[in-house]
N, C-alpha and C positions, 0 to 999 in steps of 0.2 A: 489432174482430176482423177479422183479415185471413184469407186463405184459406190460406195455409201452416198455419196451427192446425187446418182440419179438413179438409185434402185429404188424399186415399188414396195411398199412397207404394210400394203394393205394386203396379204397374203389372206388367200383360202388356205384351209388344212381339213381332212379328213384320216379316222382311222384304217383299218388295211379292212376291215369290214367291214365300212359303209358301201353300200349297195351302186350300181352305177346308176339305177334310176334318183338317186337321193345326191349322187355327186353331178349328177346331169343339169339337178334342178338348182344347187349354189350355184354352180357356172352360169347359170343363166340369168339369174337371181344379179349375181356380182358383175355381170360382164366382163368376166375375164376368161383366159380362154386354156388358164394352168391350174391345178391344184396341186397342193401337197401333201404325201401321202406319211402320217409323223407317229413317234411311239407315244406312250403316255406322258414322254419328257419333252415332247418338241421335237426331238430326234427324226429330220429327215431320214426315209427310208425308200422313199422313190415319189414320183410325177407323175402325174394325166393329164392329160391333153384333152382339148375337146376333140383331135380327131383321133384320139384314142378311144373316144369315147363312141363315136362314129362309128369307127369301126368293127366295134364289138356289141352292138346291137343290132337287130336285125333288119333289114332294110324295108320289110312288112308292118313293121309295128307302127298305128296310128293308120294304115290304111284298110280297107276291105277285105283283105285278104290276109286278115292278121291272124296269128291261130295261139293255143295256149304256148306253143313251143318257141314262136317270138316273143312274146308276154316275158319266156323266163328268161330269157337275154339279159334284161330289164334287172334282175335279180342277181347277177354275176358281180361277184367284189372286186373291191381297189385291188387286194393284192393278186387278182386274176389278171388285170391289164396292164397294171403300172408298171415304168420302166422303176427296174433296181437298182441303186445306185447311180442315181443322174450325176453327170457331170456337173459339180457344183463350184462357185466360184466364193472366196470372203470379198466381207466389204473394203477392205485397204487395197485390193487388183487395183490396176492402175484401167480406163474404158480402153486401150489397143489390148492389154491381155484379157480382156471378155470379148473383143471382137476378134481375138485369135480365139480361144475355145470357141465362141460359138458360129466358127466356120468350118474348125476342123471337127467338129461334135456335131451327133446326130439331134436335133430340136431344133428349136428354136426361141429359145430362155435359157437362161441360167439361173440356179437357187441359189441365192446368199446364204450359206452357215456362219455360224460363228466359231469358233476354236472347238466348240464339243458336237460339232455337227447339227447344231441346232436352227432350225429353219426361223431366219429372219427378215426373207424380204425377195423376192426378185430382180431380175434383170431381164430382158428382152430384146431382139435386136437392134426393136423401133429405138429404143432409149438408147441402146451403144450408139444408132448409124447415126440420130437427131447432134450426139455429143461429138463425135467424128467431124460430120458435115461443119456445125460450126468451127471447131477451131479449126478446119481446113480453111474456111470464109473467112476467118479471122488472120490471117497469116498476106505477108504479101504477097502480089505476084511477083512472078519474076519477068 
């Protein structure tokens, strides 16, 4: 089983200057919890995470104590948080060599490119471990 049969194809994408309050609200919008951060061409260029996103706002904002200088957290671009150059997998990977990168890699996803680097899809651990667990269940014992 390659990883084109269980990668996610409904990908977000933003450019390197969409705002993180404006990348906050796709992810929320989408219910996913990665976007992609691409050039004019689709060309991935790096990832965000939602606890990327976490982390780089300020922990004030929306409460009482909120002031203009958490407000501009809000304001700070893609290319300010996103990781560079994610470790990225194609879709003919066999699901053990995405369950090897994404144990020895820092995330917890993998982007699908295509030969030109061009972002088409995801992979996440849930989708490798669900693809793993069955053909382990599927195997005899011994």
């Amino acid at each position: 089983m390659n990883i084109e049969s269980i990668m996610l194809t409904h990908i977000q994408a933003v450019s390197m200057d969409h705002t993180i309050n404006e990348i906050k609200e796709i992810l929320e919008e989408s219910g996913l919890h990665h976007i992609m951060v691409v050039d004019e061409e689709n060309k991935l260029l790096g990832i965000i995470s939602d606890r990327d996103i976490n982390r780089a706002i300020s922990p004030h904002v929306g409460t009482i104590n909120e002031t203009n200088r958490d407000r501009e957290t809000l304001k700070k671009k893609a290319h300010q948080i996103m990781t560079r150059n994610p470790v990225t997998i194609g879709k003919g990977a066999s699901v053990p060599a995405a369950a090897h990168r994404i144990l020895t890699t820092p995330g917890s996803c993998l982007p699908v490119v295509d030969i030109e680097n061009k972002a088409i899809g995801f992979v996440s651990w849930k989708e490798v471990m669900a693809v793993l667990i069955e053909l382990s269940l599927s195997q005899p014992s011994k």
